[in-house]
N, C-alpha and C positions, 0 to 999 in steps of 0.2 A: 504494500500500500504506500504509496506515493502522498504527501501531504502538500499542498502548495499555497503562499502567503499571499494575498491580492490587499494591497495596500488602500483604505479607505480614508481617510484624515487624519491629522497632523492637531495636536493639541496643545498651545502654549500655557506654562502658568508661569507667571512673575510672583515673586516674593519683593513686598517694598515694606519699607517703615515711613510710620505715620507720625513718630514721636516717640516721647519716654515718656513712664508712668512707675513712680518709685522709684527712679534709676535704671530701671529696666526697657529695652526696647521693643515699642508698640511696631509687631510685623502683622503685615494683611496679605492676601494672596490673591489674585483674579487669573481667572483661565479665560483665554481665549481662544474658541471653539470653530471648527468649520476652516481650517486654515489644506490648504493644497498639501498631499501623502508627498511626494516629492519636492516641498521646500528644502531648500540648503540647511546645515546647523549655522553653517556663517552668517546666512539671511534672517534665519528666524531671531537666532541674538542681535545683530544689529536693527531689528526693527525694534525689540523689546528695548536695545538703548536707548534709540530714537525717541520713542513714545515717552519713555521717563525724563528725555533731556528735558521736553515741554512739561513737565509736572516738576511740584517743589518735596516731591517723594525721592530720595536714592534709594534705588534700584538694587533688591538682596540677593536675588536669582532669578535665571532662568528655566525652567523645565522644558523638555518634550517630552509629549504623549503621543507615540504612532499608536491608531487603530488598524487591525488587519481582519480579512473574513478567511478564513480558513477553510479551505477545500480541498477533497481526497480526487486524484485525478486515474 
């Protein structure tokens, strides 16, 4: 049995901080969903720089989430 991976979306999440509270740093996290299975890893971090450059958030992380459908050929 043969298994084959067909690639369906690409999921970003950023991690930013919003501030301190106690001393401790306020982190938030927003995914951004519905993005093209063949985005670059270089593309998808420079858009997520990008988008933070315009915000008064620094930027904690980047994730990718590939989705894939799985099928036996």
């Amino acid at each position: 049995m043969t298994v084959v991976s067909i690639p369906l979306a690409t999921e970003m999440i950023v991690r930013y901080q919003t501030g301190m509270v106690n001393g401790s740093p306020v982190i938030r996290q927003k995914s951004i969903t519905g993005l093209k299975a063949d985005v670059t890893d270089t593309d998808l971090y420079e858009v997520a720089v990008a988008l933070f450059d315009l915000l008064d958030y620094p930027l904690i992380s980047v994730t990718r989430n590939n989705r894939y459908d799985l099928i036996e050929e």
